[in-house]
N, C-alpha and C positions, 0 to 999 in steps of 0.2 A: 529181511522182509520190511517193508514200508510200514511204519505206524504212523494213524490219521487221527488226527485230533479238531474240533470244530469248537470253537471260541468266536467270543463278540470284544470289541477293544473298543472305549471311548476314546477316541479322539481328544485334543485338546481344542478342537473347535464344535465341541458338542456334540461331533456325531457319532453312531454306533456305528462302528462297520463291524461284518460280519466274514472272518475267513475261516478256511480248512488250512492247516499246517500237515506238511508231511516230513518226516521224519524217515529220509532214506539213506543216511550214513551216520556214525557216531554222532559228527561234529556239521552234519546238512541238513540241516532246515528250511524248507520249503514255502512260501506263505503262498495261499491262491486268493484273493479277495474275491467274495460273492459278493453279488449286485454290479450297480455302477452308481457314479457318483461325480459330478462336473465340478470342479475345481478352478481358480483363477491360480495366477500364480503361484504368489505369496501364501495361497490356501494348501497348493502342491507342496509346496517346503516345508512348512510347516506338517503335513502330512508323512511327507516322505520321513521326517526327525521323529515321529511317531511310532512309524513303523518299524525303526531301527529298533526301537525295545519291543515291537510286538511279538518277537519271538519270546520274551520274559516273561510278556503278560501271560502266556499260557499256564507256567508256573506257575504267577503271581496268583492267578487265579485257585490254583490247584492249593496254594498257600493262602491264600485269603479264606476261600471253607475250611482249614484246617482250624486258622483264626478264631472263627466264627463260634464251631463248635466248641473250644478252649471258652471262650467270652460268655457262651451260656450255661457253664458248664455252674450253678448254682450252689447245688449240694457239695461240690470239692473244690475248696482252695485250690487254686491252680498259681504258682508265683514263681516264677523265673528270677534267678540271680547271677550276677559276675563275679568272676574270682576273686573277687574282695570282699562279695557279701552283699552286696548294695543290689536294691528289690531292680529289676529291670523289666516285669511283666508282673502286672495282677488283673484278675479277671473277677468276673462276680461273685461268683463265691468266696474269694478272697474278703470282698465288701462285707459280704452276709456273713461272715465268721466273726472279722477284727473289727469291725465298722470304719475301717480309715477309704478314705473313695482312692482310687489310684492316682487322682494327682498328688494328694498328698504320700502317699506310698514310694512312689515311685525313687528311686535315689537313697531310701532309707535301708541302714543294716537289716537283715532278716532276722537279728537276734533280740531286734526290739519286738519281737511278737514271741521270745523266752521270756521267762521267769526271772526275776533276777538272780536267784540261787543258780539256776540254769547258767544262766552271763556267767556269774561269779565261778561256779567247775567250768567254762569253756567248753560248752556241751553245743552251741552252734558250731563253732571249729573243728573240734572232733568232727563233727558230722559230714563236715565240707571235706576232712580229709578222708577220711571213710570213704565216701560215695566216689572220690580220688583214686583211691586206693583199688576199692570193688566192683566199682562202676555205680554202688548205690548204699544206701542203709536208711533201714526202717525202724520205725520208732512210736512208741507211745511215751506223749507226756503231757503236762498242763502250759498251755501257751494263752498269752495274754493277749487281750484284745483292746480298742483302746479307749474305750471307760474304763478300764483299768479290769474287768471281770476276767475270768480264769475260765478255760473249755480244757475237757481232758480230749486229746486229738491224736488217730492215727496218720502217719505221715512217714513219706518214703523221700529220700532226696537224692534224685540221680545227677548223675554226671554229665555233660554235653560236652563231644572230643568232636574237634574237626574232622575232616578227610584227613590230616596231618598228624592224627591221635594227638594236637594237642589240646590241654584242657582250655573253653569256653566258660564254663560256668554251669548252672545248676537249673534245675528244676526240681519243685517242692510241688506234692499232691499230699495235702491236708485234708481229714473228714473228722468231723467235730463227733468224736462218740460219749458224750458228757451223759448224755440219755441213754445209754448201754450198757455205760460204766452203773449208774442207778439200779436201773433195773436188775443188773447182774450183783449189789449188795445188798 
């Protein structure tokens, strides 16, 4: 059966077009462009090299809200890393927890937000194999932010495996329970 999908694709000459994708074999995809729209040549070619990814913008699109939601996601650290460790995604609450803004984040080990007792048992590494191993592992412990202040934080860090089971790299969901920890002593 046919699945229909309806998206809008900016153009790189400014404009919105508006089509229906249809979706009638595994690997067939369909575009129908709504409306019309007069074009000169040069405006056609350029058009037409547009169009050859509009069948990705559907995705992209479909990945772009996903985006979105992650970026405002305030109350949880949300931080992505590569199989070496090195931060490759932070989002707002990332910001709000450790105060570093994500350009400075970005590229940096994820074990510069342990403890250094933490660093020094290899309590980031363990972790990375762990979540290797199980697909994930969870944790309470006190992570650094960078005034240099301590949060006690629960946090899970999963695994990301291609179509190929092989491993990508990580993602880290941090929530700061320093206020919980309190109230529960």
């Amino acid at each position: 059966m046919a699945q229909k999908h309806k998206f809008s694709y900016k153009a790189k000459l400014g404009q919105v077009l508006h089509f229906n994708t249809i979706q009638r074999h595994v690997n067939v995809l369909a575009l129908e462009f709504v409306g019309s729209i007069f074009l000169g040549r040069e405006h056609r070619m350029a058009l037409q090299h547009d169009l050859a990814y509009a069948g990705e913008q559907d995705l992209w699109n479909s990945d772009e809200r996903f985006r979105l939601v992650l970026d405002n996601l305030s109350d949880y650290a949300v931080i992505m890393v590569d199989i070496s460790g090195a931060i490759t995604y932070w989002n707002i609450g990332a910001t709000n927890l450790f105060g570093y803004r994500p350009d400075v984040a970005l590229g940096q080990p994820l074990e510069t937000l342990f403890t250094e007792d933490d660093r020094r048992r290899g309590l980031p590494g363990q972790e990375m194999k762990e979540a290797a191993k199980n697909g994930q592992c969870d944790d309470e412990c006190m992570l650094v932010g960078k005034d240099g202040t301590t949060s006690f934080s629960s946090g899970s860090l999963s695994a990301i495996f291609g179509a190929d089971h092989r491993l990508l790299g990580y993602v880290k969901v941090i929530r700061d329970q320093t206020n919980r920890r309190k109230m529960d002593e």
